[in-house]
C-alpha positions as CSV (number, residue, x, y, z in Angstrom):
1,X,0.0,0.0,0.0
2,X,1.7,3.5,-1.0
3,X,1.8,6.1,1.8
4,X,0.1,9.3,2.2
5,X,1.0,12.0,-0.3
6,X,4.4,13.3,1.0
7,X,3.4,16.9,-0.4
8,X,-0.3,17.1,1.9
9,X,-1.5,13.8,-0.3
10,X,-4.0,11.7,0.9
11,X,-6.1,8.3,-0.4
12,X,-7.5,9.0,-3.5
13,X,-9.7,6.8,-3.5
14,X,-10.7,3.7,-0.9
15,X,-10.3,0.7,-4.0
16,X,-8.7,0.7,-7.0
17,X,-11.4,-1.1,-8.3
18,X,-12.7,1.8,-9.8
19,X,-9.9,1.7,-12.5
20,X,-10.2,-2.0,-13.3
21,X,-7.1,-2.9,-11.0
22,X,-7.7,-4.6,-7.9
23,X,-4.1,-4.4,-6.6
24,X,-4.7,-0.3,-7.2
25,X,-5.3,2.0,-4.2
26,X,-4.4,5.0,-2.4
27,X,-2.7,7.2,-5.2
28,X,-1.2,10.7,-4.0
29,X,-3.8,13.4,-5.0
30,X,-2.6,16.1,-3.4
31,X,-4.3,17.9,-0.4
32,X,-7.8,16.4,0.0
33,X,-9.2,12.6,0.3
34,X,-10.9,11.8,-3.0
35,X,-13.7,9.1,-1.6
36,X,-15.6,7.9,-4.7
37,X,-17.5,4.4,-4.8
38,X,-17.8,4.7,-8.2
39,X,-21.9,5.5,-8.2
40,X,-21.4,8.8,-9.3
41,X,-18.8,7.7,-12.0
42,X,-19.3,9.4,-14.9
43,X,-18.7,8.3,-18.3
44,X,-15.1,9.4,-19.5
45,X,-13.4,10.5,-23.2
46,X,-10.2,10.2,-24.4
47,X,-8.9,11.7,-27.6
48,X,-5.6,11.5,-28.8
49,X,-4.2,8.0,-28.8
50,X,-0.1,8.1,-29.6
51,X,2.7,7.2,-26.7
52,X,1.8,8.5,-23.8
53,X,-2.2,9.1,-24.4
54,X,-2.7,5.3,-25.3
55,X,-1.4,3.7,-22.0
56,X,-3.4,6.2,-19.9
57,X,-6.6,5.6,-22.0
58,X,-5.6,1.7,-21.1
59,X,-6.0,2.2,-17.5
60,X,-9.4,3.4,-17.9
61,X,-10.7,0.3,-19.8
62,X,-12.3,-0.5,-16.5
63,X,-13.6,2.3,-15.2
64,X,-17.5,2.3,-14.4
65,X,-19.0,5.3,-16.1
66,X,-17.3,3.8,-19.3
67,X,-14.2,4.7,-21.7
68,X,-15.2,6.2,-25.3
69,X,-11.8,6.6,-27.2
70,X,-11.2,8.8,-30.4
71,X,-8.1,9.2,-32.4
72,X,-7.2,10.1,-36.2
73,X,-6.1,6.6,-36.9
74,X,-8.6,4.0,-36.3
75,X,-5.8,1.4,-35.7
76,X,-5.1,3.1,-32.7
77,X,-8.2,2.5,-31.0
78,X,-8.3,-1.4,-31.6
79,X,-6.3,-2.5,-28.8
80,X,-8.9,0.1,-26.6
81,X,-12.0,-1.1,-28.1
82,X,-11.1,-5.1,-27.3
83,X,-10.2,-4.0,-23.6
84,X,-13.9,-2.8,-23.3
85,X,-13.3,0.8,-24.3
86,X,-16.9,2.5,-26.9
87,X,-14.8,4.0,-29.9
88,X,-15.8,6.9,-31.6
89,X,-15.6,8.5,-35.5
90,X,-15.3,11.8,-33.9
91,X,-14.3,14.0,-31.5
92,X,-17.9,15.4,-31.8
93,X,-19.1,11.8,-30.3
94,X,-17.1,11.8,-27.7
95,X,-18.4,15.2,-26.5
96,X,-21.6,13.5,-27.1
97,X,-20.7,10.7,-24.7
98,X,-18.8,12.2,-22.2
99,X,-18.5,14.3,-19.1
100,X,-14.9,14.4,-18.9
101,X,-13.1,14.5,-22.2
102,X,-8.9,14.0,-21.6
103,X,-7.0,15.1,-24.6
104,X,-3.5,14.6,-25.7
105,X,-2.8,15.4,-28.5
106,X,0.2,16.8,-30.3
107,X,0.1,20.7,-30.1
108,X,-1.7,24.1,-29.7
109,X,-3.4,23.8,-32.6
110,X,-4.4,20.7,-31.8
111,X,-5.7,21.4,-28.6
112,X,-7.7,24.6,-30.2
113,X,-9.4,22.2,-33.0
114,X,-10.6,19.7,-30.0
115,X,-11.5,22.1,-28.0
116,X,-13.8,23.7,-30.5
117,X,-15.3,20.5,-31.8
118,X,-16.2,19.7,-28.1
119,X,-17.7,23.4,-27.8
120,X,-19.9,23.3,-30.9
121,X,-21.0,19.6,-30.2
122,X,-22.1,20.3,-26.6
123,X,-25.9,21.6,-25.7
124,X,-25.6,24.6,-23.2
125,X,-28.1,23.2,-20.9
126,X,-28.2,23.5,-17.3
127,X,-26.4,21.1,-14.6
128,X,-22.2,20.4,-14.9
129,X,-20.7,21.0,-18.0
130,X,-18.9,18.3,-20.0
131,X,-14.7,18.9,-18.7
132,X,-12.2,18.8,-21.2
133,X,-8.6,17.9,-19.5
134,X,-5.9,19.6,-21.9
135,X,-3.3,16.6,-21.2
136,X,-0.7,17.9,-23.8
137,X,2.3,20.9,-22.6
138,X,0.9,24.3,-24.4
139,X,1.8,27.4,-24.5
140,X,1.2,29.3,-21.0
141,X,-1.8,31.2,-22.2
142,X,-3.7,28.5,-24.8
143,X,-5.3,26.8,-21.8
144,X,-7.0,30.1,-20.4
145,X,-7.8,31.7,-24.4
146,X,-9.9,28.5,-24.7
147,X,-11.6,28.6,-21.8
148,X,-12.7,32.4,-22.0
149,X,-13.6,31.4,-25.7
150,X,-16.0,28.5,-24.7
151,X,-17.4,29.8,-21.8
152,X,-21.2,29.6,-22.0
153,X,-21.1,27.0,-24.5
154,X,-21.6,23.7,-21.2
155,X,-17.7,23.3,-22.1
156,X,-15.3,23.7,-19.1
157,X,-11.4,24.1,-20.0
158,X,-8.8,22.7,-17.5
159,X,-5.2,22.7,-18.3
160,X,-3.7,19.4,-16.7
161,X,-0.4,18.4,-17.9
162,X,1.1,15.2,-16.7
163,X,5.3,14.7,-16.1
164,X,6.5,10.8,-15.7
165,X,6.5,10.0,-19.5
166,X,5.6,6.7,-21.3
167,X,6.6,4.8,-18.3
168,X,4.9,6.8,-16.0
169,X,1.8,6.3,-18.0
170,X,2.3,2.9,-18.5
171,X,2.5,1.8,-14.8
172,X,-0.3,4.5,-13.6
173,X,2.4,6.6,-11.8
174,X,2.4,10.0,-13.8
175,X,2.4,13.1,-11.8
176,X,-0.7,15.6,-13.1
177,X,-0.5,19.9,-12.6
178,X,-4.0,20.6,-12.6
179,X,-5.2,24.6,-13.3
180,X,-8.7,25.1,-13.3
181,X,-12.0,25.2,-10.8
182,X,-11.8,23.3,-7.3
183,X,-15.3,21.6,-8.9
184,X,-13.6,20.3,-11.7
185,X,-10.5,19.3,-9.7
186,X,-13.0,17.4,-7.8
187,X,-14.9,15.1,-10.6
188,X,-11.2,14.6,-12.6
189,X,-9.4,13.0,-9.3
190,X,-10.9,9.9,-9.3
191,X,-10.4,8.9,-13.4
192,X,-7.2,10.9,-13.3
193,X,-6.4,8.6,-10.2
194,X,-6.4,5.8,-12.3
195,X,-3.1,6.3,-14.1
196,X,-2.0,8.7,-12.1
197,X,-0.6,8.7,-8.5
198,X,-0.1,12.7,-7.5
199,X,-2.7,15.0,-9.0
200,X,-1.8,18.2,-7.5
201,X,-4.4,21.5,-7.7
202,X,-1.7,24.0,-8.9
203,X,-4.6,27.2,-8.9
204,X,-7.1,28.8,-11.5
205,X,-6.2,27.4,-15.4
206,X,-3.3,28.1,-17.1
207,X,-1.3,27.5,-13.7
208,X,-1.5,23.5,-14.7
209,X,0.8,24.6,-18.2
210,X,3.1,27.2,-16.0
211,X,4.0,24.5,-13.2
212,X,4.5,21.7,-16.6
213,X,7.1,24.4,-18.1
214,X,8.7,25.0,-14.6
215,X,9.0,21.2,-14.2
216,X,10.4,20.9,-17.3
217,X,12.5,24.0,-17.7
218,X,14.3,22.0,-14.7
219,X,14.6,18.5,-16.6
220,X,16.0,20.0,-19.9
221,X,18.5,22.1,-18.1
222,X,19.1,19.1,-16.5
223,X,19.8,17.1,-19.8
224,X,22.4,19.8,-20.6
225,X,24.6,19.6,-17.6
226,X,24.7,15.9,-17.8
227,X,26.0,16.1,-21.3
228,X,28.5,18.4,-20.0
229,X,28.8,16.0,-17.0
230,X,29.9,13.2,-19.9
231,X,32.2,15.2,-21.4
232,X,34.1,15.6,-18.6
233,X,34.0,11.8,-17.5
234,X,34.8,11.2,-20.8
235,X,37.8,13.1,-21.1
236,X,39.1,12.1,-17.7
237,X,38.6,8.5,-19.3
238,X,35.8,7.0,-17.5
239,X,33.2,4.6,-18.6
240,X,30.1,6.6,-19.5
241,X,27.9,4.0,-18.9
242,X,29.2,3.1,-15.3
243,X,29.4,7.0,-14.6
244,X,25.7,6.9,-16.2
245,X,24.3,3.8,-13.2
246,X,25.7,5.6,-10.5
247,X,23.9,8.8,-11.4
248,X,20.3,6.6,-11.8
249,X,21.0,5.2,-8.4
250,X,22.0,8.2,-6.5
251,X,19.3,10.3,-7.8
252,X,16.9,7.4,-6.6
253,X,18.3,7.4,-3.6
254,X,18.1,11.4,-3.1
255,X,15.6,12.7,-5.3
256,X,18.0,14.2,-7.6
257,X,17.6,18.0,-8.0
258,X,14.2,18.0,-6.9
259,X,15.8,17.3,-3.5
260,X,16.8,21.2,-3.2
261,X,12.8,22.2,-3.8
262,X,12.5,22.9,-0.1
263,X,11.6,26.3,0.2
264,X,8.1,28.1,-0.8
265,X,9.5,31.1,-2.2
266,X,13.3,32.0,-3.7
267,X,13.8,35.2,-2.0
268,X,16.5,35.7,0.2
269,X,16.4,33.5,3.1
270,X,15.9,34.9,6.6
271,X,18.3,35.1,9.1
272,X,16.5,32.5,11.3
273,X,15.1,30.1,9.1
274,X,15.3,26.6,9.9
275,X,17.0,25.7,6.7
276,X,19.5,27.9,6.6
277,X,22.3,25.9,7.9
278,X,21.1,22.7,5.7
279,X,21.5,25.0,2.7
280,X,24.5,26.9,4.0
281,X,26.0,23.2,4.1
282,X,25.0,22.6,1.1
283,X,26.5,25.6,-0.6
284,X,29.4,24.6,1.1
285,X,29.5,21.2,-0.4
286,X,28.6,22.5,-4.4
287,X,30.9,25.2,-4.4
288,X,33.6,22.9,-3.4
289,X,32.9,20.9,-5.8
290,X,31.9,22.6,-8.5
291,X,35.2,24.2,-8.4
292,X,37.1,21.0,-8.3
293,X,35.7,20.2,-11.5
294,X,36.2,23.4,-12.9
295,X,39.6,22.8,-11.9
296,X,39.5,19.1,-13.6
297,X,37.8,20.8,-17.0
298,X,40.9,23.1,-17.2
299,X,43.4,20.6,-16.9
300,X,41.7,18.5,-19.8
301,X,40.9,21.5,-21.8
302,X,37.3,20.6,-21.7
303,X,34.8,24.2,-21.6
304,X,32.4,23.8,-18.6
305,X,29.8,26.4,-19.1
306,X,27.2,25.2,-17.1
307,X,29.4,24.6,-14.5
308,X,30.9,28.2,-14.7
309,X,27.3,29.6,-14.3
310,X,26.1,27.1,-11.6
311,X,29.2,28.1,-9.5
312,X,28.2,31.8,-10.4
313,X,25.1,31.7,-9.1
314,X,24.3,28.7,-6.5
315,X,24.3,30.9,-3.6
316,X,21.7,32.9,-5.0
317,X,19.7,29.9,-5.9
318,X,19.4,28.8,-2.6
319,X,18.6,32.0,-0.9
320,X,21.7,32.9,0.8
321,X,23.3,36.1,0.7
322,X,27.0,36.8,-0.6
323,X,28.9,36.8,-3.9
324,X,29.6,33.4,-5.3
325,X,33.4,32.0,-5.4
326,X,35.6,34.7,-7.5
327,X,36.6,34.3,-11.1
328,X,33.2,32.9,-12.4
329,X,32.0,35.4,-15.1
330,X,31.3,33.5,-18.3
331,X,34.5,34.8,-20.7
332,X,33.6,34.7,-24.5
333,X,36.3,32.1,-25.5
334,X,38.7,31.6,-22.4
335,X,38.3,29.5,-19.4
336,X,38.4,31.1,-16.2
337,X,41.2,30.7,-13.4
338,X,39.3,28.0,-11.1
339,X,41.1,27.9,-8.2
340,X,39.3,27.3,-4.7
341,X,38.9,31.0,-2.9
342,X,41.7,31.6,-0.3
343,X,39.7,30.8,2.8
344,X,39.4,27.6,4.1
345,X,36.3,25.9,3.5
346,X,34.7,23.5,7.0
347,X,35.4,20.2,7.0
348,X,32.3,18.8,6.4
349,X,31.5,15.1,5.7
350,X,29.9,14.4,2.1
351,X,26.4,12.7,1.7
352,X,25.8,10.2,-0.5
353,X,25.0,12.3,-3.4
């Protein structure tokens, strides 16, 4: 059984049997408990069928208001429609179908065509209004055009991005940012629950897409410093891929660079906060550091611009006042002189990192 959302979670439901999955329960869905026995399950769309849409859409197959599935190529919607799933011709029968319509599909455009199909197929009629869950990363402000343009129509927008990828997907454990109405929130978390384990109410819409482009503004950036990473292992003549399982396991084992995420704001830190001496230490530990491999880069003629701009400005990134080490401007073609600052750093003990 998974434990309580670390971030406020709680239960999202009391059985997984709502998905189809018996061995399913208790997904993190951010602050509230989600209680649904399934008798006010409403029936649930899902258009856009490719890597990651087709594995959630699978873990619906069993959910109890019923799965209608649309996508532009019928062979995609086979594998669906012999797990249980209604298939549809159009994303116009779906909106016919459906109370919650997920979509996840390639791109703005996209989104705005669905969108608009859903609008003009929908009655406006009193009672709830059919949800459409934008699933795909738009631009910050598509999400909240949409909704302004379909209000009225009985179409509510949400923006809800996921982050976790085809496996994520595959194995129900993809992370969701939703932006849009607490009442929505509240009728998504149980079928979002289903192949998802941490649906977290990020504010009004539009803040869904901003939290997605934070998240992965952060695992891009990330991509780029471990290529720079390699290139320094490389040149220093160790074996990528054994460099490659030790970062998978430590960052298991830690969090990775989600580890730092501590605070709830990035101004300067207070005198007397709590954290302060964890980050102090910290800055302690990556500025030693990312000198010393400053230092390594030079000797191996191997530019570490990343590096040079972390060491620049991790003191400021974790709220703590003070220059950074000297000599860490970024030059235009020369490296930098690297060597440690004249005083003598504490002689702290390293965590497993």
């Amino acid at each position: 059984m998974k434990r309580d959302g670390e971030l406020g979670g709680a239960p999202a439901m009391p059985d997984g049997e709502l998905c189809g999955d018996p061995a399913r329960r208790d997904a993190e869905v951010g602050e509230d408990p989600a209680v649904n026995d399934g008798s006010q399950a409403e029936p649930v769309g899902f258009i856009g069928l490719g890597q990651i849409g087709a594995p959630m859409a699978a873990r619906l197959t069993g959910w109890p208001g019923g799965l209608i599935v649309h996508d532009a190529r019928p062979e995609a919607m086979t594998p669906l429609a012999d797990a249980g799933a209604k298939t549809a011709a159009s994303v116009a029968e779906v909106a016919a179908a459906a109370g919650i319509v997920s979509v996840m599909v390639r791109d703005d455009d996209q989104v705005r065509d669905v969108v608009r199909a859903v609008a003009t197929s929908t009655p406006a009629a009193a009672g709830r209004p059919v949800i459409v869950a934008v699933h795909a990363t738009i631009g910050p402000d598509t999400a909240a055009e949409l909704a302004a343009e379909v209000a009225g129509t009985g179409v509510e927008v949400i923006d809800a991005p996921v982050s976790g990828g085809f496996m994520g997907a595959q194995s129900g454990r993809l992370a969701v940012m939703f932006g849009g109405s607490r009442a929505a929130y509240d009728r998504c978390r149980a079928p979002f629950g289903c192949w998802a384990d941490l649906i977290m109410h990020m504010g009004p819409v539009g803040a869904g897409t901003r939290a997605k482009l934070a998240r992965n503004l952060l695992h891009f950036a990330a991509f780029t410093a471990a290529a720079e990473a390699q290139r320094l292992a490389e040149a220093a003549g160790i074996d990528l891929r054994k460099l490659a399982k030790v970062v998978r396991h430590s960052d298991a084992v830690t969090g990775g660079p989600g580890m730092i995420m501590l605070r709830p704001t990035t101004a300067p830190m207070d005198a007397g906060d709590p954290l302060r001496e964890i980050l102090q230490n910290v800055r302690t530990l990556g500025e030693k550091d990312l000198s010393l491999a400053l230092e390594l880069g030079a000797e191996l003629g191997v530019d570490l611009p990343m590096a040079r701009l972390a060491l620049g400005s991790f003191a400021a990134g974790l709220g703590l006042p003070g220059p950074g080490p000297p000599d860490t401007k970024l030059p235009d073609t020369e490296l930098p002189d690297t060597e440690l600052p004249d005083t003598e750093l504490p002689d702290t003990r390293e965590p497993a990192r």
